[in-house]
N, C-alpha and C positions, 0 to 999 in steps of 0.2 A: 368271415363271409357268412351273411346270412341268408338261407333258402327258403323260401317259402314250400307251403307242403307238396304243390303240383311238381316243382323242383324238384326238392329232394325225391318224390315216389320215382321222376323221369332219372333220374341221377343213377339211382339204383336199379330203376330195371336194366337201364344201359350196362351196369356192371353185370347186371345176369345174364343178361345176353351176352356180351362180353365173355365170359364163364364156359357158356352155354358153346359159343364159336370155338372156342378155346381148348374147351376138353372133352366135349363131348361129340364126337361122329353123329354126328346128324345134318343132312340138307339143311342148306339156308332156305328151302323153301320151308323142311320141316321144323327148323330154329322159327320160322316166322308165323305157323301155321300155331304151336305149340304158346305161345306169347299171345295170341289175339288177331297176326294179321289175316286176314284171307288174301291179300295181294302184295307178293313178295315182292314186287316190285317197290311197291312204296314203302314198303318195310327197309330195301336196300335205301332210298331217298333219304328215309329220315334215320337210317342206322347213321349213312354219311355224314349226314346232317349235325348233327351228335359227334360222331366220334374219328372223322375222316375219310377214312379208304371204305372203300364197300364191306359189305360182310363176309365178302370171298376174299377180298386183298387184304384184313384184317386176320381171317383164318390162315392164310397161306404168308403172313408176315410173322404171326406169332409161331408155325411151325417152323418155318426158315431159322427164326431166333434159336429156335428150342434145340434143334435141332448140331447146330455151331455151338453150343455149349460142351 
């Protein structure tokens, strides 16, 4: 599969956000604030958008995981 560069930049920040939700305690507004968004809201839009559950059902999916290990 080939991505072009706007792709792949989008691809990877996803994974850092990703990252960012993941292991590091910080607000999703401050996850979005920290990234570029000023409106968390549309930051939560197009996290979904991307990656499925919001940026809170995403954080509280991968603690739950983590957590039953």
């Amino acid at each position: 599969m080939h991505l072009n560069a706007s792709a792949r930049t989008a691809a990877c920040s996803f994974k850092a956000l990703r990252h960012l939700l993941r292991e590091i305690q910080l607000s999703v507004v401050t996850v979005a604030n920290e990234v570029g968004y000023s409106n968390s809201s549309h930051f939560a839009h197009v996290f979904r958008k991307h990656t499925g559950p919001s940026p809170s059902d995403y954080r509280r999916q991968r603690q739950d995981s983590a957590g039953r290990r």
